[in-house]
C-alpha positions in Angstrom: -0.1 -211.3 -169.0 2.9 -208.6 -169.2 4.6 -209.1 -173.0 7.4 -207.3 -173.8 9.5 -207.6 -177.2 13.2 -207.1 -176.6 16.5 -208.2 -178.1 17.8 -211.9 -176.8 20.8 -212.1 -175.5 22.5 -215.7 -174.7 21.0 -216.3 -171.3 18.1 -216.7 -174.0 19.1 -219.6 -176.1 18.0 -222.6 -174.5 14.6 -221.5 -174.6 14.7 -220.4 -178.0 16.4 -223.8 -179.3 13.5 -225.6 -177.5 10.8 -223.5 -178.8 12.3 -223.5 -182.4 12.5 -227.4 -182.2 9.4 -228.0 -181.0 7.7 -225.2 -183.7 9.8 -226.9 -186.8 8.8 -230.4 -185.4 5.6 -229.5 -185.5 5.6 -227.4 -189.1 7.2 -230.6 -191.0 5.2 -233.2 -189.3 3.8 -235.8 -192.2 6.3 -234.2 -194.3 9.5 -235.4 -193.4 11.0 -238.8 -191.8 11.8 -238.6 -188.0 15.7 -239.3 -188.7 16.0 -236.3 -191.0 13.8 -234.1 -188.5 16.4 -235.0 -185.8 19.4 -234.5 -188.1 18.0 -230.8 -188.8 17.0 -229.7 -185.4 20.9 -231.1 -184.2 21.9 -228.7 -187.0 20.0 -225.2 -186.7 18.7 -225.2 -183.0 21.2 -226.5 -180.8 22.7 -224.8 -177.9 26.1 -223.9 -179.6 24.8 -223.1 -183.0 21.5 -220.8 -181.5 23.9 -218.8 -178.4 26.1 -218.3 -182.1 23.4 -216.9 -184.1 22.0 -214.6 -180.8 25.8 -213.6 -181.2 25.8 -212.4 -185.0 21.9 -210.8 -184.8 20.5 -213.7 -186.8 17.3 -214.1 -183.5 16.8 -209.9 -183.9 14.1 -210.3 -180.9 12.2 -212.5 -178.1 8.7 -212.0 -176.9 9.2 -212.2 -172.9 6.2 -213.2 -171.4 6.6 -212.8 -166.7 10.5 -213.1 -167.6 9.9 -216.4 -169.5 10.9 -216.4 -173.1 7.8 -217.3 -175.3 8.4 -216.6 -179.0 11.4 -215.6 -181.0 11.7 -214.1 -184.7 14.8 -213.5 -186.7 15.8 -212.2 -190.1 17.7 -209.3 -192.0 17.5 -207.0 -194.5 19.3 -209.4 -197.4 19.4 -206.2 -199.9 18.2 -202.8 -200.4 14.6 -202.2 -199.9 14.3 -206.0 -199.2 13.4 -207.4 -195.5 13.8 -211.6 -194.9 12.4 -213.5 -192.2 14.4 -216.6 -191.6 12.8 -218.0 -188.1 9.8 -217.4 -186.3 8.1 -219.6 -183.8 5.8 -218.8 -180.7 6.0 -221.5 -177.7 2.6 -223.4 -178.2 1.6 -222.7 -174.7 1.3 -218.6 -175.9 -0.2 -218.8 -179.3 -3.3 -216.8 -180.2 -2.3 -213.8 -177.6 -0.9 -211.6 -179.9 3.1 -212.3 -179.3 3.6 -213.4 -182.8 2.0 -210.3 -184.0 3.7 -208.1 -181.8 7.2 -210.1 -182.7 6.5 -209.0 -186.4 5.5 -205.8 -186.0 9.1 -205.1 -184.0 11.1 -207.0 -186.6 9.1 -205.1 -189.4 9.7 -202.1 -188.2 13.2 -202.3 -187.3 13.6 -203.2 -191.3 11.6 -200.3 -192.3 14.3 -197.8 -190.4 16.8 -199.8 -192.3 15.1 -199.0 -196.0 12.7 -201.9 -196.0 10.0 -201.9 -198.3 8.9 -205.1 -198.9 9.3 -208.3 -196.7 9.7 -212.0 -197.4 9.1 -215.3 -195.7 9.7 -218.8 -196.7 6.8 -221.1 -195.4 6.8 -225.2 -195.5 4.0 -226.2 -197.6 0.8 -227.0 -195.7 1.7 -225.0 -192.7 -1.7 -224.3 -191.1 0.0 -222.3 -188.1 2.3 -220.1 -190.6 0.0 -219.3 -193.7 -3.3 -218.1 -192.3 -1.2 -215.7 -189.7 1.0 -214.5 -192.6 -2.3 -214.0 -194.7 -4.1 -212.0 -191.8 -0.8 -209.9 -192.0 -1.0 -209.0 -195.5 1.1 -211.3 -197.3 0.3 -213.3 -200.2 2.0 -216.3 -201.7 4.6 -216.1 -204.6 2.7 -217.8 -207.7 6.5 -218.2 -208.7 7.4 -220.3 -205.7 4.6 -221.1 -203.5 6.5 -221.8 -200.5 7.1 -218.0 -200.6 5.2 -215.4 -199.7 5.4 -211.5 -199.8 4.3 -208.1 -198.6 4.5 -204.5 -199.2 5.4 -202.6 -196.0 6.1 -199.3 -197.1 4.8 -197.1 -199.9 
């Protein structure tokens, strides 16, 4: 299996929208009613809105797996010294083969260049796909919000 991380471009959004749907669908599941899940996925991951956000650097990078797209994370640095990640889902059918780790470790170091020393992510409560990787990774949950959690990634 040849992975390589690169930057999306547009021709990348429809697989990103799909992937993101199905990865939020399956994050809220139990958690939230079927009409509001619809009303949010029409909202963030449609084609007009994702090809927008590709546009302004919101998806920062894609894991390409043979030329198919199978994971995409996005963020920024929202303030000095402070790196956010506001999307990150692998495509189900590549889980556990290292493309989310090698997703966060581009994004993370990209911050770092930019000043980064610490790094946040917002996580839906009970997420047993988020938590444990973001554990593994060093991060540990906000007692202050638990829906957060945080990291140190530069001394």
């Amino acid at each position: 299996m040849n992975i390589s991380i690169i930057k999306p471009t547009t021709e990348h959004a429809k697989e990103i929208s799909r992937i993101c749907s199905v990865g939020w669908r399956q994050t809220v599941e139990g958690y939230y009613s079927e009409e509001y899940q619809i009303k949010n996925i029409e909202y963030w991951y449609n084609h007009e809105r994702v090809v927008e956000d590709i546009t302004k650097g919101a998806y920062t990078h894609v894991a390409m797996v043979d030329k198919k797209v199978a994971g995409t994370i996005g963020g920024a640095v929202t303030e000095p010294g402070v790196s956010e990640i506001f999307v990150f889902y692998v495509d189900d059918v590549y889980r556990y083969k290292g493309i989310g780790t090698k997703l966060l470790d581009a994004f993370t170091k990209e911050h770092m260049k930019k000043g980064a020393t610490e790094q946040y992510v917002s996580v839906q409560e009970g997420n047993e796909l988020g938590i444990p990787f973001y554990k593994s990774r060093g991060f540990q949950q906000r007692k202050e919000d638990n829906k957060r959690f945080w990291r140190r990634i530069r001394d």
